[in-house]
N, C-alpha and C positions, 0 to 999 in steps of 0.2 A: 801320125802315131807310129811311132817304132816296135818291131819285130822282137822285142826283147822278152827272152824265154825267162819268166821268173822260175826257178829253182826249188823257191819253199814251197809252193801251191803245187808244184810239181812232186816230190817229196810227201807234201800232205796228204795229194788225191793216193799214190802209193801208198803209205801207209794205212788208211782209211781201208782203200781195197785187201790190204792183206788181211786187217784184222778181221775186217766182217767175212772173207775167207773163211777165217780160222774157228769162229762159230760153229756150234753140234749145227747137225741138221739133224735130229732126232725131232720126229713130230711128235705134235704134243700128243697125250696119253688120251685113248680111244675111253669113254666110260661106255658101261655097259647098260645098255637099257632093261628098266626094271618096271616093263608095262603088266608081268604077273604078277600082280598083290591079293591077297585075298583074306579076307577076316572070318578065323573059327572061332564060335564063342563056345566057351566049355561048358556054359550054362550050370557052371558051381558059381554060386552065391556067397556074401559075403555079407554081413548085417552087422553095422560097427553103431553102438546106442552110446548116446553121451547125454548126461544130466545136464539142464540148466536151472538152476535157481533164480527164483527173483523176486527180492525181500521190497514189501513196499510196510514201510514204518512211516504209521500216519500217528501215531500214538498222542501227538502234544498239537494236535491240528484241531481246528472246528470244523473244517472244511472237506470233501471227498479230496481224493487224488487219482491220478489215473496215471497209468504208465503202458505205454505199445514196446513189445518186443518183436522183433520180426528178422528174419536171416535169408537173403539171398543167395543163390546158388546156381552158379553157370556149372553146362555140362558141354565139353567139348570132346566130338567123335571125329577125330584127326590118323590118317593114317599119309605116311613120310617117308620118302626112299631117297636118303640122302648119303652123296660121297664126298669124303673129303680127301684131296691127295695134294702132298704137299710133303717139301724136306726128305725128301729120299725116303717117304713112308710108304708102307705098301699095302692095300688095301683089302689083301686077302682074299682076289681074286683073280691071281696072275697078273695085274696091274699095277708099274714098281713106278712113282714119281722122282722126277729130277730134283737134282736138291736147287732150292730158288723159288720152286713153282710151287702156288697154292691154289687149287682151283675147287670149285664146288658146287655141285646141282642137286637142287632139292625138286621133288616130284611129290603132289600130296593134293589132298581135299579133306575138308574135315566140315563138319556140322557145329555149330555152336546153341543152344540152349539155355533159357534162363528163365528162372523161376523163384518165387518168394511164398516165403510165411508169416503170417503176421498173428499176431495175438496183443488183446485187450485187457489190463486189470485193473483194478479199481478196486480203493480201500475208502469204506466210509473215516466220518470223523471219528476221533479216537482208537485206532483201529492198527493193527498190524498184523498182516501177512503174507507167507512165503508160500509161494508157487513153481511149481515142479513144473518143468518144460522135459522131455521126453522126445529127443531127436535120433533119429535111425536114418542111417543111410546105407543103401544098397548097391553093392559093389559086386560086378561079374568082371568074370578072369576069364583069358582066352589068350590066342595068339594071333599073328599076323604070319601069313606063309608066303613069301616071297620066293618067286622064278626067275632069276636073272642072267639068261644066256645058259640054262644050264644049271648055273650055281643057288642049291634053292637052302635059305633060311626059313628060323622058323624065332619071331619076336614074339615075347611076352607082353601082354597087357594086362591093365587092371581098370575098367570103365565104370564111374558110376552113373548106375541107371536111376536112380532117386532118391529121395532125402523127403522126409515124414516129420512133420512134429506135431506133437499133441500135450495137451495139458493132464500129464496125469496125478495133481494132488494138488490140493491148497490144505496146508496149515494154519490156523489162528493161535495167533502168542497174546497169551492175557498179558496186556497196557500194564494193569496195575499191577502186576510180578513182575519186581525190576530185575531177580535174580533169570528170568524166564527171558527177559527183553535182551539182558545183556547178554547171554547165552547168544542165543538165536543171531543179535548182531555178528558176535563174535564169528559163528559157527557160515554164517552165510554172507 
């Protein structure tokens, strides 16, 4: 095998070596740990009531009918210390991102919760009526106070702590008043 120096590979590995040279040596961006989080509830309340109707028109039936309403409700107590930097953004705490780089760490634990209601009604034969469902849910406001290196925030929340329903009316629309039936359809 002969001694002969190829040129291009030669050429190449130089090239190669300048460019990765020429690379920042800027390391990457330090984030700041944010092991101080703490949750103050301001314990103000907040009580948001929403009507449900629910029209059961048996009017032309022989028969009963029955109808279940019921509404599910997750609650999730999540608290989150997330950075994101990236595109020469700055993150508002002396920490300025290269443009190119997106990087991001989320820090959190959170509780989830889940709970239902259920309701039963029943219209005999010939029979029409509307029932009032009566849901209230309870909502507390507070913040989240964050310590990180120093730099301390303070995040708004809004958690709800429960959700209520109850039956509060039944109405009976007389069959034989068609002006009363069609109303009532109309209206509900």
């Amino acid at each position: 095998m002969s001694k002969t120096i190829n040129y291009q590979i030669i050429l190449w590995v130089f090239i190669t070596l300048l460019i990765s040279g020429c690379l920042p040596t800027t390391p990457p961006p330090k984030f700041p740990d944010s092991e101080a989080a703490e949750v103050v509830a301001s314990e103000e309340f907040e009580i948001v009531t929403e009507l449900q109707y629910v029209p059961l028109y048996n009017c032309d039936s022989p028969v009963p009918i029955q109808q279940n309403v019921s509404r599910d409700f997750s609650t999730e107590e999540r608290v989150d210390t997330s950075i994101l930097i990236g595109l020469g953004a700055s993150i508002g705490i002396g920490i300025e991102a290269t443009a190119g780089v997106a990087i991001q760490r989320t820090k959190g634990s959170s509780t989830l919760e889940t709970y239902g209601t259920e309701f039963e009604f029943v219209a005999g034969p010939n029979s029409f009526f509307v029932h009032t469902i009566s849901w209230n849910r309870k909502w507390e406001h507070g913040y989240v106070r964050l310590d990180s290196e120093g730099v301390k925030d303070e995040i708004p929340y809004r958690y709800l702590l429960a959700v209520h329903g109850r039956k509060v009316s039944t109405e009976e629309i007389n069959c034989n008043d068609p002006e009363s039936v069609a109303a009532a359809l109309k209206k509900y």
